[in-house]
C-alpha positions in Angstrom: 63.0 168.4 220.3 66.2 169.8 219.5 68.9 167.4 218.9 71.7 169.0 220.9 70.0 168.3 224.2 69.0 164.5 223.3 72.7 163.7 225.6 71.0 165.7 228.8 67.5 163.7 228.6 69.3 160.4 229.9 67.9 158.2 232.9 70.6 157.2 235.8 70.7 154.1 237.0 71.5 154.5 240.5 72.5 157.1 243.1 75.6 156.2 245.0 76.3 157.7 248.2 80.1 155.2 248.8 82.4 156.9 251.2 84.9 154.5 249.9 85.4 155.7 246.9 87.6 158.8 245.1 85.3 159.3 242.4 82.0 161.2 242.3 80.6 159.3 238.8 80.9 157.0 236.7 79.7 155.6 233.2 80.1 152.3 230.9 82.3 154.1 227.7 79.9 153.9 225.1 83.2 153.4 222.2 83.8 150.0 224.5 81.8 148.8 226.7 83.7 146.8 229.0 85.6 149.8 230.2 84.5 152.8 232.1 84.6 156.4 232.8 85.2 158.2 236.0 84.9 161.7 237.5 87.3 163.1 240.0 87.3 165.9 242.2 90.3 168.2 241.3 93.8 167.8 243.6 92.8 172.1 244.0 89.0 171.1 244.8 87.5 173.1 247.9 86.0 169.9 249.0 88.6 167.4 248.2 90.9 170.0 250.7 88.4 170.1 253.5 88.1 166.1 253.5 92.3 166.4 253.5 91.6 168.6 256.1 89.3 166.8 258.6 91.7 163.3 257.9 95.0 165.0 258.8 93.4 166.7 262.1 91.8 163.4 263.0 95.8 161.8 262.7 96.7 164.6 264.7 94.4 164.4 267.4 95.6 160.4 267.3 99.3 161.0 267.8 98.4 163.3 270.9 96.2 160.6 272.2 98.7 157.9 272.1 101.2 159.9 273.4 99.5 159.7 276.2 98.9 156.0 276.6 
């Protein structure tokens, strides 16, 4: 097999689905171990602007709410 795709040919450990979270993956670094390595969704993402989306219509629809009570 060729060497350069030895890095894809890894196992994951786990599949996450954490809605508490900002980041979509993570990794031990390999230089030190006790630290670690995340992937985030862009400020310009798509996605990260419809989830910006849906919380600041839910706020809204909250404000007109308690306006009312």
């Amino acid at each position: 097999m060729d060497s350069r795709f030895s890095l894809f040919h890894c196992r994951w450990k786990e599949v996450r689905h954490d809605n508490t979270v900002t980041w979509l993956a993570y990794w031990n670094d390999p230089i030190n171990p006790k630290e670690f390595k995340y992937v985030f969704l862009a400020a310009s993402s798509t996605l990260k602007g419809q989830s910006d989306k849906e919380k600041y219509e839910k706020a809204r629809m909250l404000k007109v709410i308690s306006s009312f009570l």
